[in-house]
C-alpha positions as CSV (number, residue, x, y, z in Angstrom):
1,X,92.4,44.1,86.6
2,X,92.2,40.9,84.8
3,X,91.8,37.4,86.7
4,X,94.3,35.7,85.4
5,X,97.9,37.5,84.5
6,X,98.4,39.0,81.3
7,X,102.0,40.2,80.4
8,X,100.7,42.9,78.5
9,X,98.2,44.2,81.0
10,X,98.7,47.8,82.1
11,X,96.9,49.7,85.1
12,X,95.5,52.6,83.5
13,X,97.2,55.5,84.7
14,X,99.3,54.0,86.9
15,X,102.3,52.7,87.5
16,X,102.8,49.4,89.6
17,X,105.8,49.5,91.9
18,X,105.1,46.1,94.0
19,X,103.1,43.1,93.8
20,X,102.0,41.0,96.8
21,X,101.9,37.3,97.5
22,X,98.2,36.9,96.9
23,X,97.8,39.0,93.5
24,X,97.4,42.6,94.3
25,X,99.8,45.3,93.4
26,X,101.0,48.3,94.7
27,X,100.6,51.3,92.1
28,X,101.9,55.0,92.1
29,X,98.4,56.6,91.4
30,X,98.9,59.2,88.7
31,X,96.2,61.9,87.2
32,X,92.9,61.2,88.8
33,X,92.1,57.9,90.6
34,X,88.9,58.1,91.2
35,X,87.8,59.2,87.5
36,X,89.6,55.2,86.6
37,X,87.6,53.9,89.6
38,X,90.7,53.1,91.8
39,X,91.4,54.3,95.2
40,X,94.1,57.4,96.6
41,X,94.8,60.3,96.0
42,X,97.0,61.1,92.6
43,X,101.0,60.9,93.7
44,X,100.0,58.6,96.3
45,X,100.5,54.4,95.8
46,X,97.1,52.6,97.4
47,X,97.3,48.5,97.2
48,X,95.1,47.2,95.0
49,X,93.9,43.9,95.6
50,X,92.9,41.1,93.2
């Protein structure tokens, strides 16, 4: 996740449903979290903080 926001910044196999107040997004976790380094389980939507 870059630092700063990027309009053309994607979550790798992801997609983000929410973002929070302080930066960090909600995404619905698709193919295999943990292989992209993120948290969840795949079909599940962990928060991902900045």
């Amino acid at each position: 996740m870059p630092s700063t926001f990027h309009p053309a910044w994607r979550h790798g196999g992801a997609l983000v449903v929410a973002h929070d107040v302080v930066g960090g997004v909600f995404a619905f976790s698709g193919g295999s979290p943990r292989e992209a380094s993120r948290p969840g389980e795949p079909g599940g939507i962990p928060h991902v903080c900045p």
